[in-house]
N, C-alpha and C positions, 0 to 999 in steps of 0.2 A: 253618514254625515247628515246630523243636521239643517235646518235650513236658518241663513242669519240675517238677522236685518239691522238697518243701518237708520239710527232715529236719532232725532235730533234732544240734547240733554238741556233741559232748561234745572239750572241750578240755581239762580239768581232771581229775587223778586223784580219787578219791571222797574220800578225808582230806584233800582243801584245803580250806582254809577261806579269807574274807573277800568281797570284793563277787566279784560278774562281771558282765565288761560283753560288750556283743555293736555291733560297728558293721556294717549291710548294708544294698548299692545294689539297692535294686528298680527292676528297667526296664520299663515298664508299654506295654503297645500304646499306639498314639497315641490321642489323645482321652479316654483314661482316668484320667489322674494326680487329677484332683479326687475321681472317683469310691472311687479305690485308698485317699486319704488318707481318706475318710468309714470306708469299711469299718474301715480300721488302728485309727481311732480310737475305733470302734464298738467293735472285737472287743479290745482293748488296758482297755476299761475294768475297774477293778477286780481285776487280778491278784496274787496274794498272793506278797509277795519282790518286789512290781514298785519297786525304787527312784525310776527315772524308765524315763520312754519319749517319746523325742523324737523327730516325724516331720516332716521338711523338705522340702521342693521344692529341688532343684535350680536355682541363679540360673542356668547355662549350655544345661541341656538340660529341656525340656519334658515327655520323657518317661520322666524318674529323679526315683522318690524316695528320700532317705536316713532309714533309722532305727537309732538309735542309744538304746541299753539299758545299764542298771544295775539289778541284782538283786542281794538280798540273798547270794544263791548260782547255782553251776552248776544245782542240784539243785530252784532254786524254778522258775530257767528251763525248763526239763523238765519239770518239772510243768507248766506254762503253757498246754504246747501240746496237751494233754487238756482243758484247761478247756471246756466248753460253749460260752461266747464264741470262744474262737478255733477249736473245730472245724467250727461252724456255718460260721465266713466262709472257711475254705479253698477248697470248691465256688465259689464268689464271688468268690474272689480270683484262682484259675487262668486263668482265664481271658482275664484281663487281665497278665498276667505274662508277659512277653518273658523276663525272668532272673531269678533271686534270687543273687548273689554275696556270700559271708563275706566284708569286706573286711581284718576283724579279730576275735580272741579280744583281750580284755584284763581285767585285776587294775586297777581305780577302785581308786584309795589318796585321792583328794579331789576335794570339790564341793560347790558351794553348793546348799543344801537335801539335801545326801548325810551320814549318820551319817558317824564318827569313823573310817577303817579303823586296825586292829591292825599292816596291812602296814606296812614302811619303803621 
């Protein structure tokens, strides 16, 4: 196995404005996925800009999770991955990480419980 690493994805020039979202498949060594989902949810709590954070199991494979993000900006997500909470559980997290793949950059224009985006 590989060694992975976990970087921050700048897709956005700095004068955009409105949400951003991030979709990514974590593929976790086997037997790990409950434990991977405890951490996510651990180090996820309370992040400033964090619109949503939603962390799902894969119905087909056992050992993928998907999570998927909305943030008020590029700029709140990046900040994020300084936060205390999520640099603590990086150590914790590698380990159990077979992959981290972007699966997508995207611009949230709507959602329930999501602010009003400006986008069209």
């Amino acid at each position: 196995m590989g060694a992975v690493a976990i970087t921050r994805v700048q897709a956005r020039s700095p004068e955009a404005s409105g949400m951003y979202g991030l979709i990514v498949k974590l593929t976790v060594v086997p037997g790990k996925r409950d434990e991977m989902i405890a951490i996510l949810k651990e180090s996820a709590a309370d992040m400033p800009g964090c619109l949503s954070y939603v962390v799902a199991k894969d119905s087909a494979d056992e050992n993928l999770v998907w999570v998927t993000e909305v943030w008020d900006s590029a700029a709140s997500h990046d900040a994020s991955l300084s936060l205390p909470s999520v640099t603590r559980s990086m150590p914790r997290i590698k380990p159990m990480l077979s992959s981290f793949d972007k699966i997508a950059v995207t611009t949230p224009v709507w959602g329930v419980g999501l602010p009003s985006s400006q986008a069209k």
